[in-house]
C-alpha positions as CSV (number, residue, x, y, z in Angstrom):
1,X,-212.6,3.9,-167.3
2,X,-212.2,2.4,-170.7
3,X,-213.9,3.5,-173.2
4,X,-213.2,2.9,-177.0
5,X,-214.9,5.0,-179.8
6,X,-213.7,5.9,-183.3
7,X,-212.2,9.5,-181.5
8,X,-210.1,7.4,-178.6
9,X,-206.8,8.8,-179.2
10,X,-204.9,6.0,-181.0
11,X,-202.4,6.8,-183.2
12,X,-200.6,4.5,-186.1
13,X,-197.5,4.4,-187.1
14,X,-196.5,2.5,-190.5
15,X,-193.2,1.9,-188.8
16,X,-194.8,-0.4,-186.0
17,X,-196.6,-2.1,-189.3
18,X,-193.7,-2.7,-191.1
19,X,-191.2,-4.0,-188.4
20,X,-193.0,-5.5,-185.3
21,X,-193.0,-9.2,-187.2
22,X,-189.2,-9.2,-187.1
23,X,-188.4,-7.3,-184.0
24,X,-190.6,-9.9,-182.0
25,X,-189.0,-12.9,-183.7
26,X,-185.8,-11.3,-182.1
27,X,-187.6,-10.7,-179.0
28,X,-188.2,-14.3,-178.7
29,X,-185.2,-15.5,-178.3
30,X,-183.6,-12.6,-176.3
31,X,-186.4,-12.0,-173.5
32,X,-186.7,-13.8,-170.3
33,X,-189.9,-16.5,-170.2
34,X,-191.7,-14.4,-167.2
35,X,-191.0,-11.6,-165.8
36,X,-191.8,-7.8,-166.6
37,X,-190.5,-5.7,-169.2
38,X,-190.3,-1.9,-169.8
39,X,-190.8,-0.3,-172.9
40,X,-189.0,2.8,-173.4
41,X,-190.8,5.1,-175.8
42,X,-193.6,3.1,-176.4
43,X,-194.9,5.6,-179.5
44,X,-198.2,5.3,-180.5
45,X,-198.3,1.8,-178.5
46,X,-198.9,-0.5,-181.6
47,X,-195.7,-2.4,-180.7
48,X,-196.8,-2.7,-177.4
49,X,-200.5,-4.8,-178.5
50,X,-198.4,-7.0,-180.7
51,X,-195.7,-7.9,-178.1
52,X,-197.6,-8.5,-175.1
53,X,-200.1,-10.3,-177.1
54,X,-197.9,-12.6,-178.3
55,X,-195.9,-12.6,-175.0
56,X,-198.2,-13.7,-172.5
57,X,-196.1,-14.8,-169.8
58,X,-194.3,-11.7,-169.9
59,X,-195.6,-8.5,-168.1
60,X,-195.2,-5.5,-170.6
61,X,-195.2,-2.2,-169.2
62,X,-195.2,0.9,-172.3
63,X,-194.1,4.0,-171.4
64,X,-193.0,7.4,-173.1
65,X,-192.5,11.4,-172.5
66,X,-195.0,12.6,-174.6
67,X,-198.6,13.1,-173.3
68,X,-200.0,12.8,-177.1
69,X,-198.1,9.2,-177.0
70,X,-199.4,8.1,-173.9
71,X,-203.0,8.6,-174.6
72,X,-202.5,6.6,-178.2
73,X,-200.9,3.6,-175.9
74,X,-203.6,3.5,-173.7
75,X,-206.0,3.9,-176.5
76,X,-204.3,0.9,-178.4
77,X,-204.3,-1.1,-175.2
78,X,-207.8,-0.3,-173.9
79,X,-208.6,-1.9,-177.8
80,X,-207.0,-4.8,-177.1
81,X,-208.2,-6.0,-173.1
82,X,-204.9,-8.0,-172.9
83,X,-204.6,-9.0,-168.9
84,X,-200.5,-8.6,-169.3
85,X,-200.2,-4.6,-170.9
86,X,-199.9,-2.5,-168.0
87,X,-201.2,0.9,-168.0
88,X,-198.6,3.5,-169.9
89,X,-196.6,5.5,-167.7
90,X,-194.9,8.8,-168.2
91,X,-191.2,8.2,-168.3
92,X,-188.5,10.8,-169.8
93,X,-184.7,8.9,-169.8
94,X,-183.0,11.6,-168.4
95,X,-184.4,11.9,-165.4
96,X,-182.3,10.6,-162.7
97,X,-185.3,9.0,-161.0
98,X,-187.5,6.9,-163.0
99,X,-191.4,6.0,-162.0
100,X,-190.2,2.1,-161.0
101,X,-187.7,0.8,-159.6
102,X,-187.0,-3.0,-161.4
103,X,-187.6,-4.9,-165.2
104,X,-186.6,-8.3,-165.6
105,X,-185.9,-6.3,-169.6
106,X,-185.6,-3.4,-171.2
107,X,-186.8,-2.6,-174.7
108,X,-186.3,0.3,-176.7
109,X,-187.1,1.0,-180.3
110,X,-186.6,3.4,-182.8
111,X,-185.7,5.9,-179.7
112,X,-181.8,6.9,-180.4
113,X,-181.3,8.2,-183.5
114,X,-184.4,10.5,-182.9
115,X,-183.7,12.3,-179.1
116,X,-180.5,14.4,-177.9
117,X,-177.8,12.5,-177.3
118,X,-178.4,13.0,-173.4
119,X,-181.5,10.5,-173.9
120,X,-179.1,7.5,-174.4
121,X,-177.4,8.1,-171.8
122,X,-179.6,8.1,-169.5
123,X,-181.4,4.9,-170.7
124,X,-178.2,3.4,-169.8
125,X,-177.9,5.0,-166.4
126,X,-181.5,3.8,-165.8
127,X,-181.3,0.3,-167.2
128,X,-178.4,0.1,-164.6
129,X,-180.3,1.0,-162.2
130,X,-183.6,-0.9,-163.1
131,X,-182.3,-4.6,-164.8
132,X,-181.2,-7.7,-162.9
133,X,-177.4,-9.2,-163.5
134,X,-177.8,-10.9,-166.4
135,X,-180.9,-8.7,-167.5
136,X,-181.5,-7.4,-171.2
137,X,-181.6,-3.9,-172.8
138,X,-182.9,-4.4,-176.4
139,X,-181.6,-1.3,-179.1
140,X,-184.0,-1.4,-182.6
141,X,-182.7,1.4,-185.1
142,X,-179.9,2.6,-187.5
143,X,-176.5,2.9,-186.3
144,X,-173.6,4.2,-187.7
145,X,-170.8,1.3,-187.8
146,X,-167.1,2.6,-187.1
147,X,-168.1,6.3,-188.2
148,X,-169.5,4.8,-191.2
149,X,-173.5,4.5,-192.3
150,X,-174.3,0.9,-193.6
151,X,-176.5,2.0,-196.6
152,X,-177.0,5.3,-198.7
153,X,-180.3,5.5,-197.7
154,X,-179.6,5.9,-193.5
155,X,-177.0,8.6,-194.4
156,X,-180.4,10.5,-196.4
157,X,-182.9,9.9,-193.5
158,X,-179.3,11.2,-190.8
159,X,-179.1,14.1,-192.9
160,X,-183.0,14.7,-192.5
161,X,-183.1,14.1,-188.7
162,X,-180.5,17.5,-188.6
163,X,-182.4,19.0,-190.6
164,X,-185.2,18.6,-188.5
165,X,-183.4,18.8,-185.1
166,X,-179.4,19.1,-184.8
167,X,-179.2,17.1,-181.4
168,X,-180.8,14.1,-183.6
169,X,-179.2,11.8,-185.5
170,X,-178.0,8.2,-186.4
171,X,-175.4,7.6,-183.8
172,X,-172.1,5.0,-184.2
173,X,-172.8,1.7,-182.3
174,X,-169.9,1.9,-180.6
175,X,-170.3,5.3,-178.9
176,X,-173.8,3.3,-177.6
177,X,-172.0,0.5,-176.3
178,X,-169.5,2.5,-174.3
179,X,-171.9,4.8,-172.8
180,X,-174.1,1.1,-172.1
181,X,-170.6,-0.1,-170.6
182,X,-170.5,3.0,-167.9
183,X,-173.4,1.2,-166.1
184,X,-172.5,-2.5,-166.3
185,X,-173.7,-2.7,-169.7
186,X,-172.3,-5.1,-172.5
187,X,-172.5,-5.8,-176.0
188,X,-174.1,-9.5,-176.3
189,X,-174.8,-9.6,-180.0
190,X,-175.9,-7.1,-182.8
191,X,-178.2,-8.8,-185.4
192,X,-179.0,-7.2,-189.0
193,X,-182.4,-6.4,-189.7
194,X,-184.5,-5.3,-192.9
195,X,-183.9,-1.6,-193.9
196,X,-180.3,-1.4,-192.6
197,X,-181.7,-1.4,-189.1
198,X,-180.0,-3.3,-186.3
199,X,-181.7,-5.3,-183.7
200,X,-178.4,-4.4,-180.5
201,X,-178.6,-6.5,-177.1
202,X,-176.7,-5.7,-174.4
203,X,-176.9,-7.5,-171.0
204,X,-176.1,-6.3,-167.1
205,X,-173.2,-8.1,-166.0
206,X,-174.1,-10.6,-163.2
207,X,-173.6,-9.2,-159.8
208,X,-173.2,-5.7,-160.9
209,X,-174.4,-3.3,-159.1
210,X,-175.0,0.7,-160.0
211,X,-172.5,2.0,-157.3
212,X,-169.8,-0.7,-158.9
């Protein structure tokens, strides 16, 4: 049952705040018209409201590892009664089964630079799995560009990430892409965004299968 009071769970993240304009504008152009999309670490579920509410002919399923994260995502979504936000599910990348077994898209944001490097690679392995030929995985988040950081400030917030866990960290774009290109994966476009952040699609190749 839903039920909404000032103690539901919800958590807010100034990130979502500050970036969910832009990403969508992005997501606009790069998502299919219909069709259901999985959220990879949905966070506190903010994104989640603002996409699918703005999205309506796309289903959007949010989704995380973290328990504390899924009950702020279905706090957020029992707040907003939109017909098209699914209920959160429990997903962890690196598992080699995941709890569906199709998206017409993929999105994941602000996911890479803070889990183990094993987390990336298996959201490639599962987006492999899960996406159509021709479907989308969206990236949102600093990267590294040819061993290099693209502003002063993401080598700071890198350096804090290790500090705060050594198998985190702002990873190069083009160790992304060739773990993405493992699974049928490939680069479609990489487009900058405020805060040296980088909005990264990649697209299954068409008629690509996992066992190719």
């Amino acid at each position: 049952m839903c039920v909404e009071n000032a103690a539901n769970g919800a958590l807010f993240a100034p990130a979502a705040a500050r970036n969910g304009a832009v990403i969508l504008e992005v997501l606009r152009d790069v998502l299919p018209p219909r069709g259901e999309v999985l959220e990879v670490a949905s966070g506190s579920g903010e994104h989640a409201v603002r996409f699918a509410a703005a999205l309506q002919n796309l289903r959007w399923q949010p989704s995380d590892p973290d328990r504390r994260a899924l009950e702020s995502i279905a706090a957020h979504a029992c707040a907003a009664g939109l017909p098209n936000l699914l209920a959160p599910i429990e997903l962890d990348t690196r598992a080699p089964a995941w709890p569906l077994e199709h998206a017409d898209a993929i999105v994941c944001i602000n996911m890479v630079h803070i889990a183990p490097w094993s987390a990336t690679e298996g959201l490639m392995a599962g987006s492999g799995r899960l996406l159509p030929g021709g479907g989308i995985l969206y990236l949102y988040g600093p990267f590294r560009i040819g061993g290099t950081h693209t502003a002063e400030s993401n080598a700071r917030f890198d350096d804090d990430l290790q500090a705060r866990d050594p198998d985190w960290g702002v990873r190069d774009l083009e160790a992304v892409v060739a773990a993405a290109a493992k699974h049928g994966l490939h680069l479609v476009s990489k487009i900058d965004m405020p805060a040296n952040n980088l909005s990264v699609v990649v697209r299954k190749a068409r008629g690509k299968t996992q066992s190719d």
